[in-house]
Every structure is written in C-alpha cells, then in structure tokens.
VMD Tcl script that builds the backbone (N, CA, C; Angstrom):
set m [mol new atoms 393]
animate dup $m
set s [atomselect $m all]
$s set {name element resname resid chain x y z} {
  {N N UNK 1 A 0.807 -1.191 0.000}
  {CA C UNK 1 A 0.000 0.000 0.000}
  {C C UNK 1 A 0.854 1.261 0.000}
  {N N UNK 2 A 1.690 1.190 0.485}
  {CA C UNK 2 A 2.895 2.635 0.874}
  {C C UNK 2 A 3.691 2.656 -0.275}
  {N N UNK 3 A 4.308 2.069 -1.271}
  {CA C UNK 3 A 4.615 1.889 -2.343}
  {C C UNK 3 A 3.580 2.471 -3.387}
  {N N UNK 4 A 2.383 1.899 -3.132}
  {CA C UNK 4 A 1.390 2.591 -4.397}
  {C C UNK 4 A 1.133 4.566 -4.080}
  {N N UNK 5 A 1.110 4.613 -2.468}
  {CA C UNK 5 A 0.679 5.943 -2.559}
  {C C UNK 5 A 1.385 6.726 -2.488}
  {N N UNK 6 A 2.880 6.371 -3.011}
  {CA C UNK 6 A 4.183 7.174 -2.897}
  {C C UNK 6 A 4.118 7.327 -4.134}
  {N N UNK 7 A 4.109 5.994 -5.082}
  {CA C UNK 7 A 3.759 6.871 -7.070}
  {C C UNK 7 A 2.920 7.330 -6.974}
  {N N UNK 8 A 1.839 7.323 -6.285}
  {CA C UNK 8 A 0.169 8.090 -6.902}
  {C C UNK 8 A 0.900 9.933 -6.203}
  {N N UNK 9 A 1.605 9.969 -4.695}
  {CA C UNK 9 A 1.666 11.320 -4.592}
  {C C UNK 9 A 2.819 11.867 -5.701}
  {N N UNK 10 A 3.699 11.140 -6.033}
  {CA C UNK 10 A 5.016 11.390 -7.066}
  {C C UNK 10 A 4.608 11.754 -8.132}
  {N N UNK 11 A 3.406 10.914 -8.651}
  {CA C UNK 11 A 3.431 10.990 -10.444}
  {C C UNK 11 A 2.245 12.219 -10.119}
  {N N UNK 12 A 1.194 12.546 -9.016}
  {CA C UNK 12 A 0.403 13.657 -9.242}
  {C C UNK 12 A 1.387 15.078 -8.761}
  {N N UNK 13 A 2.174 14.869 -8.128}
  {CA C UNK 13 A 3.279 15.817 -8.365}
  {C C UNK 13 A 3.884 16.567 -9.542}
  {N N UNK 14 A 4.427 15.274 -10.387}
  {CA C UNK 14 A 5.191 15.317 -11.490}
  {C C UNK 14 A 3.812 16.443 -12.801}
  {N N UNK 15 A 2.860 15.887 -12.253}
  {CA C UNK 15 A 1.676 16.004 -12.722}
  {C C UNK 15 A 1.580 17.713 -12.909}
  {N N UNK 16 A 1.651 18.202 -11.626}
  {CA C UNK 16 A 1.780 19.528 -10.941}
  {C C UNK 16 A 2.427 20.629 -11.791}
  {N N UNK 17 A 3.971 19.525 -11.614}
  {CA C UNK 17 A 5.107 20.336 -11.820}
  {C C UNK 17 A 4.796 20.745 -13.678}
  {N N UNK 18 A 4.226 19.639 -14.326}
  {CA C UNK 18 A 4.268 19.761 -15.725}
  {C C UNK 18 A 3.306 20.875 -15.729}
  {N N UNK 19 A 2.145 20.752 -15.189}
  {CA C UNK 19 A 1.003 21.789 -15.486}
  {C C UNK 19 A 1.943 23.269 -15.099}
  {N N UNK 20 A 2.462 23.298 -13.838}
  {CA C UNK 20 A 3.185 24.381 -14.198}
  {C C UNK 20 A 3.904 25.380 -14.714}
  {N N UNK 21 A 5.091 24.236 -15.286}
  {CA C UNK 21 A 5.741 24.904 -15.920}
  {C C UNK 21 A 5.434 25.192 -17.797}
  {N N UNK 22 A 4.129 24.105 -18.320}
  {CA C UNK 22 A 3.552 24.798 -19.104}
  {C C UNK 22 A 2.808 26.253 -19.002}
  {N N UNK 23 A 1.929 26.358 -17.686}
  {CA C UNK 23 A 1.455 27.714 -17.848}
  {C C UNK 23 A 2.978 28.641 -17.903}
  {N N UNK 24 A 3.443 28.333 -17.027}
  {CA C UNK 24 A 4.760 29.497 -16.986}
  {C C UNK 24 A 6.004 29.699 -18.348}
  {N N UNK 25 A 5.309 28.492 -19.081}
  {CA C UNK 25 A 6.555 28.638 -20.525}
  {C C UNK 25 A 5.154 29.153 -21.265}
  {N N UNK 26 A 3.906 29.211 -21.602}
  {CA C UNK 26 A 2.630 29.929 -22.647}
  {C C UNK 26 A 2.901 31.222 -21.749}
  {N N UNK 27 A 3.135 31.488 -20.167}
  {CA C UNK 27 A 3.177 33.317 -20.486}
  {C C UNK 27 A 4.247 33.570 -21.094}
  {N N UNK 28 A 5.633 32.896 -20.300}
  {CA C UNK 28 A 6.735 34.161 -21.092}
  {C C UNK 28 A 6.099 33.841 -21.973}
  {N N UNK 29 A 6.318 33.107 -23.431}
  {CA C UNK 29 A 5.757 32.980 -24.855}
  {C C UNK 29 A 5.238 34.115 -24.995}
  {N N UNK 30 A 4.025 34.530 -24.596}
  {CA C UNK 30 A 3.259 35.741 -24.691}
  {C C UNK 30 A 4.053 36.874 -24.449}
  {N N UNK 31 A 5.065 36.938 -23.047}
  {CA C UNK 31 A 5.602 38.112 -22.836}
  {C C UNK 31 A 6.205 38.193 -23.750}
  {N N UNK 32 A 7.199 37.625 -24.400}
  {CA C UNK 32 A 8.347 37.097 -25.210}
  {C C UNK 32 A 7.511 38.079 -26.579}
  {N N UNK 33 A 6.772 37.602 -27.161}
  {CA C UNK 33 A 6.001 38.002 -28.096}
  {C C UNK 33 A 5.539 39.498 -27.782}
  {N N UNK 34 A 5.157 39.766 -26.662}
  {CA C UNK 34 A 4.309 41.133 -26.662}
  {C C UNK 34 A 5.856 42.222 -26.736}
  {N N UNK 35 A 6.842 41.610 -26.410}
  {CA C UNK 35 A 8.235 42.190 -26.162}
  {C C UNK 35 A 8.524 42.903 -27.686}
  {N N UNK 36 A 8.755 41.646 -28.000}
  {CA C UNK 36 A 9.138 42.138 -29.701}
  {C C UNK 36 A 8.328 42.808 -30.648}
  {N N UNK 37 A 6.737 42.490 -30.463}
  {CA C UNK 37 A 5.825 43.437 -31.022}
  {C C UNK 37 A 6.046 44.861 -30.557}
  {N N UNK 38 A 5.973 45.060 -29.445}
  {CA C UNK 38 A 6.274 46.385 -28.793}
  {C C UNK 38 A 7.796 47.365 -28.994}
  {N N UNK 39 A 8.256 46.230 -29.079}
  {CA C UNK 39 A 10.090 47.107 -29.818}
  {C C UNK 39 A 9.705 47.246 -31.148}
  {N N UNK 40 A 9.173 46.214 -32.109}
  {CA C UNK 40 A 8.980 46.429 -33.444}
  {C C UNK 40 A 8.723 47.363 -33.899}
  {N N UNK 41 A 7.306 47.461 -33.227}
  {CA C UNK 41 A 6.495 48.684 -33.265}
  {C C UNK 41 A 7.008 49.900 -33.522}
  {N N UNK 42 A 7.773 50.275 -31.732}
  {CA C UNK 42 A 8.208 51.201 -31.855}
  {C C UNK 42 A 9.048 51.985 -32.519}
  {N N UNK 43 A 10.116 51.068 -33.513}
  {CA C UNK 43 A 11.007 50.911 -33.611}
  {C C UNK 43 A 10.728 51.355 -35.243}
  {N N UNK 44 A 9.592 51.040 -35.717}
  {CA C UNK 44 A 8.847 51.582 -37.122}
  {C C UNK 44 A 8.016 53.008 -37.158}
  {N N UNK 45 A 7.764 52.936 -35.624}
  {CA C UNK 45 A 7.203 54.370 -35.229}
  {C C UNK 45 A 8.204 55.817 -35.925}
  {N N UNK 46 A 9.849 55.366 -35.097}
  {CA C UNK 46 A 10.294 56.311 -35.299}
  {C C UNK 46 A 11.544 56.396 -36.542}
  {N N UNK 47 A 11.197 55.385 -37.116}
  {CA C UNK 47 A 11.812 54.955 -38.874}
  {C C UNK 47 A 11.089 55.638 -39.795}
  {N N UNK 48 A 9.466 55.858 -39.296}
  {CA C UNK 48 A 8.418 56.550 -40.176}
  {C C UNK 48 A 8.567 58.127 -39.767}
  {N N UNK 49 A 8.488 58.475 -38.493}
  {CA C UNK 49 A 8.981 59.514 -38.326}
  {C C UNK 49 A 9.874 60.284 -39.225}
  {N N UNK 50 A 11.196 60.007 -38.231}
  {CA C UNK 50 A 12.325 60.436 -38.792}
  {C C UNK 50 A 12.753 60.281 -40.153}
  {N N UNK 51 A 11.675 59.664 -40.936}
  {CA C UNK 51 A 12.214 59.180 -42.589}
  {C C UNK 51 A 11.547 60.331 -43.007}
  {N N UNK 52 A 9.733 60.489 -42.603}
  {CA C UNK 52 A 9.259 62.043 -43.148}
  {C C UNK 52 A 9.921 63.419 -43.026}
  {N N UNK 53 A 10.684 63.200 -41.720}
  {CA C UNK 53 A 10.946 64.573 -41.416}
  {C C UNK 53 A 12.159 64.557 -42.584}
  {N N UNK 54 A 13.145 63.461 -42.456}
  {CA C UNK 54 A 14.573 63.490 -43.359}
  {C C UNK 54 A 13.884 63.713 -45.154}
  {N N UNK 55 A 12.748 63.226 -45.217}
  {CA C UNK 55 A 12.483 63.568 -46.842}
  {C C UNK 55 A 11.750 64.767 -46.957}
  {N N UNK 56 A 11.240 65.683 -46.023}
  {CA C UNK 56 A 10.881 66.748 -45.850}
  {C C UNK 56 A 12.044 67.855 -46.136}
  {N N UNK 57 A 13.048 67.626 -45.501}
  {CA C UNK 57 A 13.796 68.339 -45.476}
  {C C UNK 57 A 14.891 68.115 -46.389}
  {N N UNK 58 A 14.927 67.138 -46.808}
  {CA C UNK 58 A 15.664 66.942 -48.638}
  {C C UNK 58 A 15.021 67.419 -49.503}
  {N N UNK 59 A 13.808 66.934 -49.987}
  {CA C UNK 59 A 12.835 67.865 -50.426}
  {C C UNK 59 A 13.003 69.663 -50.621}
  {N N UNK 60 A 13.586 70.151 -49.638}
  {CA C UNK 60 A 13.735 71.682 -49.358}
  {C C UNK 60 A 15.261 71.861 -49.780}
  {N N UNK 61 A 16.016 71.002 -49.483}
  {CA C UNK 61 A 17.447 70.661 -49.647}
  {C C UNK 61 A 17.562 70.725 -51.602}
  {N N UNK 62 A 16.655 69.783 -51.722}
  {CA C UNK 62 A 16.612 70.146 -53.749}
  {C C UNK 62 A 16.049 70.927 -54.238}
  {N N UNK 63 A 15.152 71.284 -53.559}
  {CA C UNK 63 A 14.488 72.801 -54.417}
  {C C UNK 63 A 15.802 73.583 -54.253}
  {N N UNK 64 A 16.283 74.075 -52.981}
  {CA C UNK 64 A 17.051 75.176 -53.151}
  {C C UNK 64 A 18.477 74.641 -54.120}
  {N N UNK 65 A 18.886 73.322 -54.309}
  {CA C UNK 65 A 19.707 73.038 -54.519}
  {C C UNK 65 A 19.554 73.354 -56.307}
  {N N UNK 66 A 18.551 73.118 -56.361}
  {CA C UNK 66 A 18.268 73.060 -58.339}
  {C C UNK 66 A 18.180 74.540 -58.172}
  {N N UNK 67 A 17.407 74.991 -57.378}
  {CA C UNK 67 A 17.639 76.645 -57.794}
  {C C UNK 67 A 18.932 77.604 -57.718}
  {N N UNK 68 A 19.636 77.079 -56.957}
  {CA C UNK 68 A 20.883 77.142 -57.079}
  {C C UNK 68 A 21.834 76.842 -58.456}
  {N N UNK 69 A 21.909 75.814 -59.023}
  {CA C UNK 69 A 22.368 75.409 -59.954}
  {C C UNK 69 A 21.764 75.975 -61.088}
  {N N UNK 70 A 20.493 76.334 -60.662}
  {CA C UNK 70 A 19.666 76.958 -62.158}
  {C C UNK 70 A 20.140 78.026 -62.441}
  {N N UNK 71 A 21.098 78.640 -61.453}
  {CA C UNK 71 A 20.820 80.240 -61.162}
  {C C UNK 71 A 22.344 80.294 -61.956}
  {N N UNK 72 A 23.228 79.471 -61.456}
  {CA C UNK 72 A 24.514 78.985 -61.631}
  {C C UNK 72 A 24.715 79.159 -63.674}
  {N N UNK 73 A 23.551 78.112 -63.988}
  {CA C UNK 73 A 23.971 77.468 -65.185}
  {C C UNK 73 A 23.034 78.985 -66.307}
  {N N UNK 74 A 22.089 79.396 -65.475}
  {CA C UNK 74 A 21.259 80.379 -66.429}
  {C C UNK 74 A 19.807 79.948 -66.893}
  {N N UNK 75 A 19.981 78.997 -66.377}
  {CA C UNK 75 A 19.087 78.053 -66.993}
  {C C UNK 75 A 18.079 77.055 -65.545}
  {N N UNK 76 A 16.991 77.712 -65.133}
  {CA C UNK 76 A 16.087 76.731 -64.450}
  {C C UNK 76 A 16.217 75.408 -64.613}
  {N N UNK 77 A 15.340 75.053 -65.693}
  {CA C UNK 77 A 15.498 73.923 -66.384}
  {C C UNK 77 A 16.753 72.750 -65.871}
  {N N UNK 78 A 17.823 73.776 -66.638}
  {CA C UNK 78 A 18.856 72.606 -66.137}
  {C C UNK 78 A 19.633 72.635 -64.944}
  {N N UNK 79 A 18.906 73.204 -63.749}
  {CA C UNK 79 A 19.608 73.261 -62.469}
  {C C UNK 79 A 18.551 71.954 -61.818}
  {N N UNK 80 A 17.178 71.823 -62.539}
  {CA C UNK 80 A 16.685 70.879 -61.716}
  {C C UNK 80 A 16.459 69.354 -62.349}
  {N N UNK 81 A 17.219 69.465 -63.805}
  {CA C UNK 81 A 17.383 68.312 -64.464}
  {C C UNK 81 A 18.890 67.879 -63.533}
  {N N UNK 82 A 19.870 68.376 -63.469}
  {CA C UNK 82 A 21.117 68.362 -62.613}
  {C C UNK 82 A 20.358 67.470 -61.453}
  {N N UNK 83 A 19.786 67.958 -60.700}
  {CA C UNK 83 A 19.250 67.110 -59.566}
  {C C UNK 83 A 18.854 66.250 -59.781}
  {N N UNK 84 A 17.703 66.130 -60.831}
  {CA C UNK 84 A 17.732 64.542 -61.175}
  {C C UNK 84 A 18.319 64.020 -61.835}
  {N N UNK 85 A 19.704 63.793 -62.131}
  {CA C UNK 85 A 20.791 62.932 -62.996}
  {C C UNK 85 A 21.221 62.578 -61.409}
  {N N UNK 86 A 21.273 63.556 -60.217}
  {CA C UNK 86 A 21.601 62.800 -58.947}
  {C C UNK 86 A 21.098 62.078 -58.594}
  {N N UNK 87 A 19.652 62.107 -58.503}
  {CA C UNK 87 A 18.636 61.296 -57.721}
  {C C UNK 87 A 18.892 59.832 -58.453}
  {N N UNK 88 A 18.710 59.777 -60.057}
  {CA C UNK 88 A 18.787 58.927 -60.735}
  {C C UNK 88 A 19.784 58.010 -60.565}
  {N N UNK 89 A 21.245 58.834 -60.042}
  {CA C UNK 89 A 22.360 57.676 -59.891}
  {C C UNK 89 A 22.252 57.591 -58.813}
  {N N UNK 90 A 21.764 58.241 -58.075}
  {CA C UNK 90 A 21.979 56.998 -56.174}
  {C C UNK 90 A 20.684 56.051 -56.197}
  {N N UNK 91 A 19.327 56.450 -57.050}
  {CA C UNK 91 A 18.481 55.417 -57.563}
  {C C UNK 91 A 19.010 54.087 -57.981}
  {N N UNK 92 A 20.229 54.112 -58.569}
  {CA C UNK 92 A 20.560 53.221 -59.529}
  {C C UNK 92 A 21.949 52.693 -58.681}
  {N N UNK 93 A 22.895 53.294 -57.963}
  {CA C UNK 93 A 23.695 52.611 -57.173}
  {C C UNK 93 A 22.609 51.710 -55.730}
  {N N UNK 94 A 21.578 52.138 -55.366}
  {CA C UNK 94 A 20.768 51.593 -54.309}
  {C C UNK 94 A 20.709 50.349 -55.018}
  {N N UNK 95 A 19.422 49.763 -56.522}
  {CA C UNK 95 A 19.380 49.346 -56.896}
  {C C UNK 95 A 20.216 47.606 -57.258}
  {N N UNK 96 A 21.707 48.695 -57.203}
  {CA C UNK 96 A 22.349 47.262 -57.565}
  {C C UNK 96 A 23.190 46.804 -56.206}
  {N N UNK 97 A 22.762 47.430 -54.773}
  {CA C UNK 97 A 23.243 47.301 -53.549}
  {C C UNK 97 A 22.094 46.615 -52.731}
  {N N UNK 98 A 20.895 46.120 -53.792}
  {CA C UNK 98 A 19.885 45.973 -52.663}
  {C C UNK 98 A 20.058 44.233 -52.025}
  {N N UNK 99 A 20.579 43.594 -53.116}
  {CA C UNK 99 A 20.630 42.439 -52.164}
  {C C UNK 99 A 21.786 42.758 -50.761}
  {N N UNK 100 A 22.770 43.207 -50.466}
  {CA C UNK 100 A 23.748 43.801 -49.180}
  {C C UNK 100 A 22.520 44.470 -48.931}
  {N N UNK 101 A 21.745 45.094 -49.205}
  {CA C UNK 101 A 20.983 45.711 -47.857}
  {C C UNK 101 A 19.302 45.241 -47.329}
  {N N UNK 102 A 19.180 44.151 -48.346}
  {CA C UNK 102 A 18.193 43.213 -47.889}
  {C C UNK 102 A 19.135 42.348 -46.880}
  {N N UNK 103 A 20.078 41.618 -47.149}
  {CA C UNK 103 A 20.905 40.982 -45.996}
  {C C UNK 103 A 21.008 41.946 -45.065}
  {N N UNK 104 A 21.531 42.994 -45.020}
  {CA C UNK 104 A 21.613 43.726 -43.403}
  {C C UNK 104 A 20.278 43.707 -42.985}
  {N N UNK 105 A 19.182 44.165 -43.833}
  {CA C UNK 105 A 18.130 44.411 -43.024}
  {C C UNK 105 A 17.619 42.912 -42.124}
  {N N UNK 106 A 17.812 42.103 -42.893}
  {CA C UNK 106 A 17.377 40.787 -42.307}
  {C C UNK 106 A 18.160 40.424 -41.540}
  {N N UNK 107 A 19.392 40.293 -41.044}
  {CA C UNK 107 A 20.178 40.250 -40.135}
  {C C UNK 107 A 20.255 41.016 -38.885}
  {N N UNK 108 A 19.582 41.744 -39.248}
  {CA C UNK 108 A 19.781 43.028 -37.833}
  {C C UNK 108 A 18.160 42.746 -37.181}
  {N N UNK 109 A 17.126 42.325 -37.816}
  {CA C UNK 109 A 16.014 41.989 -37.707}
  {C C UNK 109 A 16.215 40.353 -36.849}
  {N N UNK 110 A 17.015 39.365 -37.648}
  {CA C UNK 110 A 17.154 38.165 -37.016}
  {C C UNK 110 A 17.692 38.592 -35.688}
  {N N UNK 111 A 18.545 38.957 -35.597}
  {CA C UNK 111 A 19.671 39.606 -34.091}
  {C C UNK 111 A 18.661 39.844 -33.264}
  {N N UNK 112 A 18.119 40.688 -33.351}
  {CA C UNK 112 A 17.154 41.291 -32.143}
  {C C UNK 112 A 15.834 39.960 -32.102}
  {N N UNK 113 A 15.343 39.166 -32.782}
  {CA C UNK 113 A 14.703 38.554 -33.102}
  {C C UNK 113 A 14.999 36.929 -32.063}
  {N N UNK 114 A 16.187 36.490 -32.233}
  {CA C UNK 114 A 16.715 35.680 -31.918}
  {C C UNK 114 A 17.670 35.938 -30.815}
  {N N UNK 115 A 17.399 36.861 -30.419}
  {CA C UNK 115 A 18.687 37.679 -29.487}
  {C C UNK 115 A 19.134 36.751 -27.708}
  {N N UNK 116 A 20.152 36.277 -27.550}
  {CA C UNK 116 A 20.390 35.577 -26.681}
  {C C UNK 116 A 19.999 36.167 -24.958}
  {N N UNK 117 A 19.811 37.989 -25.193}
  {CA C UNK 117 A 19.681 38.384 -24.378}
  {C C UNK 117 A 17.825 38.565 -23.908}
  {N N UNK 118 A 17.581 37.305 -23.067}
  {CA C UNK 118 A 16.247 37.365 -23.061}
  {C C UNK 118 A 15.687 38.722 -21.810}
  {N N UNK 119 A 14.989 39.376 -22.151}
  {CA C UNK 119 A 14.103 40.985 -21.256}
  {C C UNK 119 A 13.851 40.062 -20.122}
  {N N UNK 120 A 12.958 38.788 -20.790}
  {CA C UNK 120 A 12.335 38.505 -19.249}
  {C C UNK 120 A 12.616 36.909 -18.949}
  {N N UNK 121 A 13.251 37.008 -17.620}
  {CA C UNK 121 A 13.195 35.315 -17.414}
  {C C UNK 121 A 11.975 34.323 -17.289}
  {N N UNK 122 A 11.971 33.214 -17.219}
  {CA C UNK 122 A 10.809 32.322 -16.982}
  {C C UNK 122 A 10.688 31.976 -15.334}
  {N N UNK 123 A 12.069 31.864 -14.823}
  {CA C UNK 123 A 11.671 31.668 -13.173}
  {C C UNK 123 A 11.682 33.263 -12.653}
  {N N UNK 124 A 11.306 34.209 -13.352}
  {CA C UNK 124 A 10.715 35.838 -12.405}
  {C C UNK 124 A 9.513 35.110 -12.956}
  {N N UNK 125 A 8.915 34.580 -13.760}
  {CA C UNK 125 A 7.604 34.948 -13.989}
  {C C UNK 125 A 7.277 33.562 -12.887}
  {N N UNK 126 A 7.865 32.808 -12.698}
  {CA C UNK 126 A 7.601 31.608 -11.259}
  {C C UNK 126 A 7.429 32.137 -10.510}
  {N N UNK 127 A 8.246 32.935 -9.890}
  {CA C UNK 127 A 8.478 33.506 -8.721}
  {C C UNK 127 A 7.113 34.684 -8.322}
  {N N UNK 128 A 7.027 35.252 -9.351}
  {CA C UNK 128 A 5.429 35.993 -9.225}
  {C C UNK 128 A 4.183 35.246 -9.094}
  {N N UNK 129 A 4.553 33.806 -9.801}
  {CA C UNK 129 A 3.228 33.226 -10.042}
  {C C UNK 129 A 2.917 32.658 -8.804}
  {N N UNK 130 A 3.773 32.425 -7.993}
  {CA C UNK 130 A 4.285 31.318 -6.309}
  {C C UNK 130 A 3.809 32.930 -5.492}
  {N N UNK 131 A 3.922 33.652 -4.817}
  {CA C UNK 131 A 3.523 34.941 -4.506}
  {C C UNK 131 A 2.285 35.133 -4.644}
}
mol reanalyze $m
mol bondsrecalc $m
mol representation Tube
mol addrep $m
C-alpha cells in the first residue's frame, strides 16, 4: 500500500510540476512576443517619423539646390534636371546594392529577433506566479 501511494503522490506531483511549468513557458511565450511586437512597433514608429521629417527636409534641400544650380547654369530647367541625374544615380547605385541591404536588413532583424539576451526570465515569472 505505501509503495502505491508514494507513485500516486510522485506521479500527481510530477503532474503539478508539468502543469506548471507549461502555464509558466505559454506566459513568457506571450511576454516574449508582446516584447518584440512592442520594440517592433516602436522601432517603425520612429523609422516613419524620422524618414518624413529626413524627406521633408531633402525635399527643401533640392528645391534650393536646383535653384541654385539653375541660377549657376542660367538656366532653371537645367539646375533641376542636374538634380535629377543625382537622384537617378543613387536610384541606380541603391538598386544594384539591394541584395547587401536586404541581408543587413534581415540580419539586424534576425539579431534582435533571436537575441540571446532574453528581457524577461521564466523563473521571475515563477516567482510571481508562487507569490
């Protein structure tokens, strides 16, 4: 009899311990997840930002720049054709750089993605759940 109710308390233990540490590996999961959504996020927040304000202000950067050159050459026209023979070749050096900067982008994305440095442990979230 003492033999049987030592596996029955062991294996409803073991029982315990599994139910546990599944709930406690589905939250982090969730934290884990709400982590990276929330950096993502933010992280596009101020890429969108700072990209409007930086093409806002290029934008102002080529007007004056073609008017400049227009003023230069005598010619409107060709102060803001000048600008676009620029635009056109960093169009066209991007172009043949995009696989190197599809790899960075995806790499710097995997890094943080896969990142060894985990925000939140699984035994803090024990330790709250025991509390």
């Amino acid at each position: 009899m003492l033999g049987q109710e030592t596996k029955s308390s062991t294996s409803d233990s073991t029982i315990d311990i599994a139910k546990r540490y599944s709930e406690t590996s589905y939250k982090y999961i969730k934290l884990k997840i709400f982590h990276l959504l929330t950096s993502n996020i933010a992280l596009l927040a101020k890429v969108f930002v700072i990209g409007v304000l930086f093409l806002i202000s290029i934008l102002f950067l080529s007007i004056s720049g073609a008017l400049a050159i227009g003023e230069e050459l005598k010619s409107m026209p060709l102060g803001f054709l000048s600008i676009f023979l620029i635009y056109l070749i960093l169009t066209l050096i991007a172009y043949l750089l995009r696989k190197k900067i599809n790899k960075s982008v995806i790499t710097s994305f995997a890094d943080k993605f896969f990142s060894q440095e985990e925000p939140i442990k699984p035994n803090e979230i024990a330790k709250k759940q025991s509390n």
